[in-house]
N, C-alpha and C positions, 0 to 999 in steps of 0.2 A: 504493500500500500504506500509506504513511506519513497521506494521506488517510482510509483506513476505519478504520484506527489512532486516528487523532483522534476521528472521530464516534464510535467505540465506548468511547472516552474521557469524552466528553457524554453521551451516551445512559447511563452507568453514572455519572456523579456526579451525573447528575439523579435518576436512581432511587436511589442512595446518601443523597440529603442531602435527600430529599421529608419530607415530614412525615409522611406515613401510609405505612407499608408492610402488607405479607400475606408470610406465609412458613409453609412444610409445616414442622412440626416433626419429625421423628424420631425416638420416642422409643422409647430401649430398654424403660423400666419399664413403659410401656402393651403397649410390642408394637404399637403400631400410629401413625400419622400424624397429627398434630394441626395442624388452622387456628390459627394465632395472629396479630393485628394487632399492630404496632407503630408508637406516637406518640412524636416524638423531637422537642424542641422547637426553632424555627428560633437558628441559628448556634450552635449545642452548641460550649461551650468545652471544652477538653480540662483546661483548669485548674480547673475547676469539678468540683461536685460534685449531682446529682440526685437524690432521693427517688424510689425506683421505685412504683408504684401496678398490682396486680397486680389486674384484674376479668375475674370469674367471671360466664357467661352474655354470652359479649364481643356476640353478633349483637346482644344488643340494650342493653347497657351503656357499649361499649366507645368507643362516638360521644358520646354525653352527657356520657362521665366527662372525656371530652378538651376536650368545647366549656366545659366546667366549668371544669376544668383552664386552658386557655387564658386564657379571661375573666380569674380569679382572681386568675391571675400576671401577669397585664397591667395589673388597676385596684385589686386589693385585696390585695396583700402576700404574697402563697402565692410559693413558690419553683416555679419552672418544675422540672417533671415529667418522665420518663420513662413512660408509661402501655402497659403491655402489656393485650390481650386474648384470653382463648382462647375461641373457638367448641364451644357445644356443644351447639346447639339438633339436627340433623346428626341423622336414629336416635334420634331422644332423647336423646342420649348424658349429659346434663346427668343423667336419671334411672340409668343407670351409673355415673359417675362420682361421684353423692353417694349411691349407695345406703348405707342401714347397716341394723344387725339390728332388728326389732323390739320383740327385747327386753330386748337390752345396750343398743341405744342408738348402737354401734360402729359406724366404718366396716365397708362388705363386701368380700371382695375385691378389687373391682373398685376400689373406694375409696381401698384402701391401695395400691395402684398410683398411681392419679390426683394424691395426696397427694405420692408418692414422685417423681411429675412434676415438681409443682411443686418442691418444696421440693430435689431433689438434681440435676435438670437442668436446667429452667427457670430458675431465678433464679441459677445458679451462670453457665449460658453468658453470661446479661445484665449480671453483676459484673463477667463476665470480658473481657467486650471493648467495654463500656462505662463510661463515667463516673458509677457509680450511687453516690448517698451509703446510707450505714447505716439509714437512716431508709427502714421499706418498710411498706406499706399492700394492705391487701387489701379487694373490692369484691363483695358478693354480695346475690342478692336470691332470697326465696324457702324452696328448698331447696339452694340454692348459697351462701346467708347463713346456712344452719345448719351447711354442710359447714367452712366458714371456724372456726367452733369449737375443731376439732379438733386446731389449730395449739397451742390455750390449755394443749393437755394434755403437751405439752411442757414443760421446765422453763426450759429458753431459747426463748419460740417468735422463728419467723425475723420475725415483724409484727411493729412496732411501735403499726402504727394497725386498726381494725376499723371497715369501715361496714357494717353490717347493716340490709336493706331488706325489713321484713315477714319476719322468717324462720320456717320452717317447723321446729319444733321435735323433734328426734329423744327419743326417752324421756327423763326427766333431766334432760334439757340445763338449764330453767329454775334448778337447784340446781346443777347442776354448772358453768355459766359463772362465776359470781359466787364461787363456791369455790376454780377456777383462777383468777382475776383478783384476790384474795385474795394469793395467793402469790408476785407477782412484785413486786420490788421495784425493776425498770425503769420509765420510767415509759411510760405505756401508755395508748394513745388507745381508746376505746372508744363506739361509736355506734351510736344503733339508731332506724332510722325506720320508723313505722308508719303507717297506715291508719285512719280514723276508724270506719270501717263493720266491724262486728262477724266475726268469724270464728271454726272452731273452735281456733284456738288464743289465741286472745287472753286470754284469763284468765294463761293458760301463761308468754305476753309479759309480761301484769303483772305475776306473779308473779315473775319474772327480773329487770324491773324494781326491785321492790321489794327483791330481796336484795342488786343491785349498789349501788344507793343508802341500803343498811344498810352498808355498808363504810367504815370510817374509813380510807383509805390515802391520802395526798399525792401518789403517783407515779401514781393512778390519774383519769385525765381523762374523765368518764363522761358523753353526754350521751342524752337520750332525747327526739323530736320527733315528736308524734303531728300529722295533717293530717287534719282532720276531713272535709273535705271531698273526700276522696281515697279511692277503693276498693282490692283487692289487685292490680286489675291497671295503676291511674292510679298509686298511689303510687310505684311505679319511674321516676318522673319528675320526683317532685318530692324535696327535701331533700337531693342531691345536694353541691349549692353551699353551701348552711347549715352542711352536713357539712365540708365546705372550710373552711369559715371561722371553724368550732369547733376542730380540729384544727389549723390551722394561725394563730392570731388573734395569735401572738407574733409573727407577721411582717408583723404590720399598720403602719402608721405610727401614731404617740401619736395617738391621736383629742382633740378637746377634751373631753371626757366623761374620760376617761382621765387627763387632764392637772386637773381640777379635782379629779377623787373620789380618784385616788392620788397623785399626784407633791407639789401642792398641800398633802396632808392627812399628808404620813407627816412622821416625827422625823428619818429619817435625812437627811445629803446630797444635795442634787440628783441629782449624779451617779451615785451609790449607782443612780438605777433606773434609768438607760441602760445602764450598766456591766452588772450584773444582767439586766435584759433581752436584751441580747444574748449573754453569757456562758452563759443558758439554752436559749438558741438552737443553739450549740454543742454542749453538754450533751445538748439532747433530739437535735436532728436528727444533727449530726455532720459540720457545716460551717459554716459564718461568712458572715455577711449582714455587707455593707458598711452604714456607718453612714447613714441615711437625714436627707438636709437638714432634711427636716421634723422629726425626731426632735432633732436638734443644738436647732434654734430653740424647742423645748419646753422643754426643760434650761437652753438659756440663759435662756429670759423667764423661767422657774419660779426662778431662782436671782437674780435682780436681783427677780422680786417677793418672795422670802422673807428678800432680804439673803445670802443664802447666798455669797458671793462665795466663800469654799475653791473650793467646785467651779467656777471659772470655770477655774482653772488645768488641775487634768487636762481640761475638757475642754477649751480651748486647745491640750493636749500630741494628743488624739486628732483634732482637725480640720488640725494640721500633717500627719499620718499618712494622715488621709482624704482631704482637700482641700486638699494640700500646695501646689498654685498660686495660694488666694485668700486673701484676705484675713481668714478666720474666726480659723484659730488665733492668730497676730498680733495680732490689733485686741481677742479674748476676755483673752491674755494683758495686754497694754496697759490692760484695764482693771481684771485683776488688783490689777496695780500701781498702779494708781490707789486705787483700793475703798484697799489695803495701806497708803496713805501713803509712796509710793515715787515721787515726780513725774516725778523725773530720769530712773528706769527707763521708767514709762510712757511720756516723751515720745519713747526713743529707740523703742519698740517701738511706735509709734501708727504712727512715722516707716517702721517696717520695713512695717505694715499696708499705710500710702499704697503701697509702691512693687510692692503685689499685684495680681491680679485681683479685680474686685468680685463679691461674689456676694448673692442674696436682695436685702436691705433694705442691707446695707452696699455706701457707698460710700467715693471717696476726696474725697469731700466734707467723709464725714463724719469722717473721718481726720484733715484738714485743720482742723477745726473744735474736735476734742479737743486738738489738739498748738497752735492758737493761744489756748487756751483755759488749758492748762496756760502757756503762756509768761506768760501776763497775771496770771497770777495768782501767778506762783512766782519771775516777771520772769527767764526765762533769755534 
Protein backbone atom coordinates (compact mmCIF):
# COMPACT_ATOMS: atom_id res chain seq x y z
CA UNK A 1 0.00 0.00 0.00
CA UNK A 2 2.67 2.28 1.27
CA UNK A 3 4.39 1.22 -2.39
CA UNK A 4 1.21 2.60 -4.65
CA UNK A 5 1.23 5.59 -2.13
CA UNK A 6 4.69 6.56 -3.25
CA UNK A 7 4.38 6.05 -7.19
CA UNK A 8 1.04 8.20 -6.84
CA UNK A 9 3.22 10.55 -5.18
CA UNK A 10 5.65 10.75 -8.49
CA UNK A 11 3.21 10.34 -10.81
CA UNK A 12 1.51 13.71 -9.23
CA UNK A 13 4.76 15.89 -8.70
CA UNK A 14 5.64 15.15 -12.12
CA UNK A 15 2.52 16.29 -13.52
CA UNK A 16 2.50 19.12 -10.67
CA UNK A 17 5.95 20.61 -11.51
CA UNK A 18 5.91 19.85 -15.72
CA UNK A 19 6.01 22.97 -17.53
CA UNK A 20 3.01 22.70 -19.69
CA UNK A 21 -0.15 21.63 -18.38
CA UNK A 22 -4.06 21.55 -20.00
CA UNK A 23 -6.82 21.87 -17.59
CA UNK A 24 -11.06 22.10 -18.20
CA UNK A 25 -11.82 25.29 -16.70
CA UNK A 26 -15.36 25.62 -15.15
CA UNK A 27 -16.66 28.51 -15.58
CA UNK A 28 -19.77 29.85 -13.91
CA UNK A 29 -19.93 33.36 -16.01
CA UNK A 30 -19.76 31.24 -19.54
CA UNK A 31 -21.85 28.49 -18.32
CA UNK A 32 -19.80 26.35 -19.82
CA UNK A 33 -16.05 24.46 -19.91
CA UNK A 34 -13.11 26.05 -21.14
CA UNK A 35 -9.58 24.41 -22.50
CA UNK A 36 -6.81 26.43 -20.98
CA UNK A 37 -2.97 25.70 -21.02
CA UNK A 38 -0.73 26.59 -18.40
CA UNK A 39 3.22 27.55 -18.78
CA UNK A 40 4.90 27.69 -15.27
CA UNK A 41 8.54 28.30 -15.55
CA UNK A 42 11.10 25.57 -14.24
CA UNK A 43 11.89 25.72 -10.39
CA UNK A 44 9.18 28.48 -9.53
CA UNK A 45 10.26 30.15 -6.34
CA UNK A 46 7.62 30.77 -3.90
CA UNK A 47 9.70 33.98 -2.93
CA UNK A 48 9.52 35.33 -6.14
CA UNK A 49 7.28 37.01 -7.96
CA UNK A 50 5.99 36.48 -11.91
CA UNK A 51 4.38 38.62 -14.54
CA UNK A 52 1.27 36.69 -15.80
CA UNK A 53 0.91 36.86 -19.62
CA UNK A 54 -2.79 36.18 -20.58
CA UNK A 55 -3.13 34.93 -24.72
CA UNK A 56 -6.06 34.91 -26.49
CA UNK A 57 -6.46 32.30 -29.59
CA UNK A 58 -4.07 29.90 -27.19
CA UNK A 59 -4.30 26.60 -30.01
CA UNK A 60 -2.26 28.79 -31.81
CA UNK A 61 -0.53 31.47 -29.64
CA UNK A 62 -0.18 29.97 -26.61
CA UNK A 63 3.30 27.77 -27.89
CA UNK A 64 5.04 30.80 -29.54
CA UNK A 65 4.29 33.02 -26.70
CA UNK A 66 6.11 30.42 -24.38
CA UNK A 67 9.07 29.58 -26.67
CA UNK A 68 9.38 33.59 -26.77
CA UNK A 69 8.96 33.67 -23.23
CA UNK A 70 11.51 31.05 -22.50
CA UNK A 71 14.29 32.37 -24.93
CA UNK A 72 13.86 35.86 -23.51
CA UNK A 73 14.20 35.17 -19.87
CA UNK A 74 17.19 32.84 -20.60
CA UNK A 75 19.48 35.25 -22.96
CA UNK A 76 17.95 38.66 -22.86
CA UNK A 77 16.62 40.03 -19.46
CA UNK A 78 12.75 39.57 -19.40
CA UNK A 79 11.69 38.11 -16.18
CA UNK A 80 10.55 34.44 -16.40
CA UNK A 81 6.64 34.20 -16.82
CA UNK A 82 3.63 32.68 -15.81
CA UNK A 83 1.94 32.20 -19.45
CA UNK A 84 -1.63 31.06 -19.57
CA UNK A 85 -3.76 30.16 -22.78
CA UNK A 86 -7.22 29.70 -23.54
CA UNK A 87 -8.55 27.68 -26.42
CA UNK A 88 -10.81 28.96 -28.62
CA UNK A 89 -10.47 27.89 -32.02
CA UNK A 90 -13.27 24.79 -30.78
CA UNK A 91 -17.13 25.80 -32.67
CA UNK A 92 -15.60 28.97 -33.57
CA UNK A 93 -15.82 29.96 -30.33
CA UNK A 94 -13.03 32.63 -30.77
CA UNK A 95 -16.08 34.36 -33.08
CA UNK A 96 -18.53 34.03 -29.76
CA UNK A 97 -16.43 35.02 -27.42
CA UNK A 98 -15.39 38.40 -29.30
CA UNK A 99 -18.41 39.07 -30.97
CA UNK A 100 -19.67 42.99 -30.58
CA UNK A 101 -22.43 45.03 -32.02
CA UNK A 102 -22.14 46.51 -35.31
CA UNK A 103 -22.97 49.55 -34.60
CA UNK A 104 -21.97 50.42 -30.89
CA UNK A 105 -18.83 48.94 -31.41
CA UNK A 106 -19.65 46.87 -27.85
CA UNK A 107 -19.06 43.64 -26.61
CA UNK A 108 -22.24 41.08 -27.34
CA UNK A 109 -23.47 39.19 -24.81
CA UNK A 110 -21.69 36.57 -25.23
CA UNK A 111 -18.77 38.96 -24.86
CA UNK A 112 -19.48 40.36 -21.71
CA UNK A 113 -19.48 36.88 -20.26
CA UNK A 114 -16.07 35.98 -21.85
CA UNK A 115 -14.61 39.25 -20.52
CA UNK A 116 -16.23 38.44 -17.17
CA UNK A 117 -14.10 35.13 -17.41
CA UNK A 118 -11.36 36.53 -17.71
CA UNK A 119 -11.16 39.21 -15.70
CA UNK A 120 -13.29 37.84 -12.36
CA UNK A 121 -12.29 34.02 -12.51
CA UNK A 122 -9.47 33.47 -14.47
CA UNK A 123 -6.84 35.67 -13.29
CA UNK A 124 -8.34 35.84 -9.60
CA UNK A 125 -7.99 31.79 -9.37
CA UNK A 126 -4.04 32.29 -10.82
CA UNK A 127 -3.38 35.28 -8.20
CA UNK A 128 -4.77 33.03 -5.85
CA UNK A 129 -2.77 30.07 -5.74
CA UNK A 130 0.08 31.26 -7.44
CA UNK A 131 3.06 33.55 -7.28
CA UNK A 132 1.83 36.05 -9.94
CA UNK A 133 3.45 39.62 -9.61
CA UNK A 134 1.12 42.84 -10.44
CA UNK A 135 2.46 43.24 -13.74
CA UNK A 136 -0.04 41.33 -16.22
CA UNK A 137 -0.03 41.35 -20.11
CA UNK A 138 -2.53 40.26 -22.51
CA UNK A 139 -1.85 38.40 -26.16
CA UNK A 140 -4.31 38.63 -29.04
CA UNK A 141 -4.27 38.52 -32.78
CA UNK A 142 -6.85 39.36 -35.06
CA UNK A 143 -10.25 39.64 -33.65
CA UNK A 144 -9.04 38.56 -30.28
CA UNK A 145 -6.58 41.72 -30.43
CA UNK A 146 -9.44 43.86 -30.88
CA UNK A 147 -11.42 42.03 -28.10
CA UNK A 148 -8.29 42.98 -25.78
CA UNK A 149 -9.42 46.65 -26.11
CA UNK A 150 -12.08 46.46 -24.03
CA UNK A 151 -10.18 46.15 -20.89
CA UNK A 152 -8.97 50.10 -21.82
CA UNK A 153 -12.41 51.18 -21.18
CA UNK A 154 -12.20 50.51 -17.73
CA UNK A 155 -10.63 53.11 -15.55
CA UNK A 156 -8.39 50.65 -13.68
CA UNK A 157 -7.85 48.05 -16.44
CA UNK A 158 -6.57 44.69 -14.95
CA UNK A 159 -3.32 44.89 -18.02
CA UNK A 160 -0.61 46.59 -17.80
CA UNK A 161 0.84 45.57 -21.12
CA UNK A 162 -1.09 45.16 -24.75
CA UNK A 163 0.20 43.09 -27.70
CA UNK A 164 -1.84 43.41 -30.44
CA UNK A 165 -1.35 41.38 -33.75
CA UNK A 166 -3.16 42.74 -36.82
CA UNK A 167 -6.36 43.46 -35.09
CA UNK A 168 -9.43 43.47 -36.58
CA UNK A 169 -11.04 46.64 -35.69
CA UNK A 170 -14.70 46.99 -34.12
CA UNK A 171 -16.59 50.59 -35.03
CA UNK A 172 -14.57 53.32 -33.36
CA UNK A 173 -12.16 51.49 -31.98
CA UNK A 174 -9.40 53.51 -34.17
CA UNK A 175 -10.40 56.98 -31.95
CA UNK A 176 -11.56 55.21 -29.03
CA UNK A 177 -8.13 53.33 -28.05
CA UNK A 178 -5.82 56.39 -28.07
CA UNK A 179 -8.66 58.25 -26.10
CA UNK A 180 -8.78 55.42 -23.28
CA UNK A 181 -4.85 55.32 -23.36
CA UNK A 182 -5.16 59.12 -22.80
CA UNK A 183 -6.60 58.71 -19.45
CA UNK A 184 -4.45 56.55 -17.59
CA UNK A 185 -1.96 57.72 -15.64
CA UNK A 186 -0.26 54.03 -14.92
CA UNK A 187 2.19 53.46 -16.85
CA UNK A 188 1.12 51.34 -19.77
CA UNK A 189 2.71 49.15 -22.39
CA UNK A 190 1.15 49.22 -25.48
CA UNK A 191 1.81 47.37 -28.89
CA UNK A 192 0.77 46.80 -32.00
CA UNK A 193 2.14 44.54 -34.91
CA UNK A 194 1.12 44.42 -38.20
CA UNK A 195 1.30 43.00 -41.63
CA UNK A 196 2.83 44.64 -44.77
CA UNK A 197 0.34 43.52 -47.36
CA UNK A 198 -2.78 45.67 -47.44
CA UNK A 199 -6.18 44.97 -46.00
CA UNK A 200 -9.51 46.20 -45.33
CA UNK A 201 -8.62 47.65 -42.22
CA UNK A 202 -5.45 49.07 -42.58
CA UNK A 203 -6.12 52.79 -43.19
CA UNK A 204 -8.21 52.16 -39.73
CA UNK A 205 -4.76 50.75 -38.09
CA UNK A 206 -3.19 53.87 -39.25
CA UNK A 207 -5.39 55.86 -38.35
CA UNK A 208 -5.01 54.56 -34.57
CA UNK A 209 -1.67 54.77 -35.00
CA UNK A 210 -1.49 58.14 -35.60
CA UNK A 211 -3.71 59.27 -32.67
CA UNK A 212 -1.72 57.14 -30.05
CA UNK A 213 1.44 58.79 -31.36
CA UNK A 214 -0.22 62.22 -31.09
CA UNK A 215 -0.31 61.64 -27.38
CA UNK A 216 2.13 63.45 -25.11
CA UNK A 217 1.91 61.13 -21.91
CA UNK A 218 5.30 59.78 -20.16
CA UNK A 219 3.43 56.66 -18.58
CA UNK A 220 2.58 55.74 -21.89
CA UNK A 221 5.18 53.03 -23.76
CA UNK A 222 3.75 52.96 -27.22
CA UNK A 223 5.25 50.84 -29.93
CA UNK A 224 4.17 50.09 -33.47
CA UNK A 225 6.06 47.34 -35.95
CA UNK A 226 4.92 46.99 -39.36
CA UNK A 227 6.76 43.55 -41.25
CA UNK A 228 6.57 44.12 -44.75
CA UNK A 229 7.07 41.01 -45.60
CA UNK A 230 4.41 39.32 -43.65
CA UNK A 231 0.67 38.68 -44.62
CA UNK A 232 -2.58 38.55 -42.17
CA UNK A 233 -2.01 35.14 -41.74
CA UNK A 234 2.26 34.86 -41.45
CA UNK A 235 2.29 37.94 -39.25
CA UNK A 236 1.11 35.89 -36.16
CA UNK A 237 4.44 34.65 -36.19
CA UNK A 238 6.44 37.16 -36.23
CA UNK A 239 7.19 40.26 -33.78
CA UNK A 240 6.32 38.36 -30.86
CA UNK A 241 9.94 38.40 -29.35
CA UNK A 242 10.48 42.27 -30.57
CA UNK A 243 7.32 42.78 -28.44
CA UNK A 244 9.23 41.08 -25.48
CA UNK A 245 11.85 43.14 -25.70
CA UNK A 246 10.07 46.41 -26.08
CA UNK A 247 8.04 45.89 -23.19
CA UNK A 248 10.24 44.42 -21.03
CA UNK A 249 14.02 46.36 -22.25
CA UNK A 250 14.58 47.69 -18.59
CA UNK A 251 15.46 44.21 -17.68
CA UNK A 252 18.03 44.12 -20.05
CA UNK A 253 21.68 44.35 -18.89
CA UNK A 254 23.53 48.02 -19.77
CA UNK A 255 24.31 47.28 -23.34
CA UNK A 256 27.52 49.28 -24.42
CA UNK A 257 25.36 51.42 -26.80
CA UNK A 258 23.58 52.26 -23.51
CA UNK A 259 26.47 52.87 -21.44
CA UNK A 260 28.12 55.42 -24.16
CA UNK A 261 24.76 57.54 -25.29
CA UNK A 262 23.21 57.64 -21.44
CA UNK A 263 25.23 56.90 -18.55
CA UNK A 264 28.51 58.42 -20.23
CA UNK A 265 26.56 61.66 -21.58
CA UNK A 266 24.16 62.62 -18.47
CA UNK A 267 25.05 65.56 -15.51
CA UNK A 268 23.97 63.43 -12.88
CA UNK A 269 25.92 60.77 -10.74
CA UNK A 270 26.80 57.50 -11.99
CA UNK A 271 24.95 55.82 -9.60
CA UNK A 272 21.96 58.06 -10.19
CA UNK A 273 21.02 55.53 -13.39
CA UNK A 274 21.57 52.14 -11.60
CA UNK A 275 19.62 53.20 -8.74
CA UNK A 276 16.94 54.69 -11.09
CA UNK A 277 16.86 51.81 -13.27
CA UNK A 278 16.19 49.56 -11.03
CA UNK A 279 13.87 51.40 -8.73
CA UNK A 280 11.78 51.63 -12.18
CA UNK A 281 11.76 48.31 -12.33
CA UNK A 282 9.86 48.16 -9.03
CA UNK A 283 7.79 50.96 -9.88
CA UNK A 284 6.41 49.46 -13.20
CA UNK A 285 6.50 45.71 -12.70
CA UNK A 286 6.20 45.31 -8.94
CA UNK A 287 9.04 43.30 -7.84
CA UNK A 288 12.95 43.72 -7.75
CA UNK A 289 15.47 42.38 -10.02
CA UNK A 290 18.79 41.44 -8.40
CA UNK A 291 21.50 43.72 -9.40
CA UNK A 292 23.19 42.35 -12.50
CA UNK A 293 27.25 41.90 -12.45
CA UNK A 294 27.25 43.32 -15.78
CA UNK A 295 25.40 46.36 -14.73
CA UNK A 296 27.70 46.83 -11.34
CA UNK A 297 30.91 46.97 -13.97
CA UNK A 298 29.07 49.74 -16.12
CA UNK A 299 28.62 52.04 -13.11
CA UNK A 300 31.88 51.21 -11.86
CA UNK A 301 34.04 51.83 -15.28
CA UNK A 302 31.47 54.89 -16.11
CA UNK A 303 32.46 56.42 -12.67
CA UNK A 304 36.48 56.15 -12.67
CA UNK A 305 36.09 57.24 -16.58
CA UNK A 306 34.07 60.53 -15.54
CA UNK A 307 36.16 60.99 -12.19
CA UNK A 308 32.82 60.55 -10.45
CA UNK A 309 34.23 58.73 -7.46
CA UNK A 310 30.98 59.81 -4.92
CA UNK A 311 29.26 57.12 -6.56
CA UNK A 312 31.94 54.54 -5.96
CA UNK A 313 30.68 54.47 -2.23
CA UNK A 314 26.96 53.73 -2.58
CA UNK A 315 27.68 51.57 -4.94
CA UNK A 316 30.24 49.68 -2.65
CA UNK A 317 27.37 49.93 0.10
CA UNK A 318 24.94 47.87 -2.75
CA UNK A 319 27.42 45.17 -3.85
CA UNK A 320 28.11 44.39 0.18
CA UNK A 321 24.14 43.73 -0.08
CA UNK A 322 24.24 41.96 -3.47
CA UNK A 323 27.57 40.15 -3.52
CA UNK A 324 28.01 40.06 0.19
CA UNK A 325 30.93 37.11 -0.36
CA UNK A 326 33.26 38.81 -2.91
CA UNK A 327 35.35 41.08 -3.04
CA UNK A 328 33.28 44.09 -5.06
CA UNK A 329 31.83 46.20 -2.21
CA UNK A 330 35.27 46.18 -0.26
CA UNK A 331 37.92 46.64 -2.93
CA UNK A 332 34.99 49.60 -4.68
CA UNK A 333 34.96 51.13 -1.19
CA UNK A 334 38.97 50.88 -0.66
CA UNK A 335 39.03 52.94 -3.46
CA UNK A 336 36.66 55.31 -2.37
CA UNK A 337 39.07 56.13 0.05
CA UNK A 338 41.62 56.27 -1.81
CA UNK A 339 40.12 58.79 -4.86
CA UNK A 340 39.04 60.72 -0.85
CA UNK A 341 42.61 61.10 0.29
CA UNK A 342 42.05 58.78 3.05
CA UNK A 343 45.25 56.17 2.77
CA UNK A 344 45.10 54.63 6.02
CA UNK A 345 41.26 53.86 5.55
CA UNK A 346 41.85 52.42 2.04
CA UNK A 347 44.64 50.37 3.03
CA UNK A 348 42.69 48.76 5.90
CA UNK A 349 39.69 48.10 3.44
CA UNK A 350 41.99 46.84 0.25
CA UNK A 351 43.05 44.43 3.33
CA UNK A 352 39.27 43.46 4.15
CA UNK A 353 38.89 43.06 -0.09
CA UNK A 354 42.10 40.55 -0.09
CA UNK A 355 40.43 38.24 2.54
CA UNK A 356 37.06 38.00 -0.18
CA UNK A 357 36.17 35.85 -2.86
CA UNK A 358 37.40 37.05 -6.34
CA UNK A 359 34.93 37.96 -8.73
CA UNK A 360 34.99 39.20 -12.66
CA UNK A 361 38.35 41.03 -13.30
CA UNK A 362 39.06 41.47 -9.43
CA UNK A 363 41.51 39.72 -7.82
CA UNK A 364 43.55 39.22 -4.66
CA UNK A 365 46.26 40.08 -6.67
CA UNK A 366 45.17 42.96 -7.35
CA UNK A 367 44.32 43.76 -3.77
CA UNK A 368 47.77 42.97 -2.91
CA UNK A 369 49.12 45.31 -5.29
CA UNK A 370 46.83 48.43 -4.13
CA UNK A 371 47.75 47.96 -0.30
CA UNK A 372 51.70 47.47 -1.30
CA UNK A 373 51.24 50.37 -3.38
CA UNK A 374 49.75 52.40 -0.67
CA UNK A 375 52.52 51.25 1.89
CA UNK A 376 55.33 52.61 -0.60
CA UNK A 377 54.05 55.47 -0.86
CA UNK A 378 52.59 56.67 2.57
CA UNK A 379 55.51 54.30 4.17
CA UNK A 380 53.00 52.41 6.61
Amino acid sequence: MRFVALIFALLFGVISYSQTTQEIFESFKLQERRDVHYYFPENMDEDKKYPLIIVLDGEYLFEQVVASSKFYSRFHGMPQSIVVGIDQSKNDLRFEDCAFDAESGLPSEKGKSFYEFIGMELIPYLDLNYSTAPFKMIVGYDITANFMNYWLFKDNSIFDAYISISPTLAPEMETRVPMRLNTFENQIFYQVIVEGEQNKVTQRIAAMDQGIKALEKESLHYYYDEYKNADHISVATYGIGKAFDNIFGMFKPISPKEYKTQILTSEEPVFNYLESKYQGIVDIFGFSKPVELNDIMAIYAASRKKEDFESLKPLSDLCKKEYPETMLGFYFEAEYYEQLGEPKKALKTFEKAFQMEEIDFLTKEMALEKMDALKADFGF
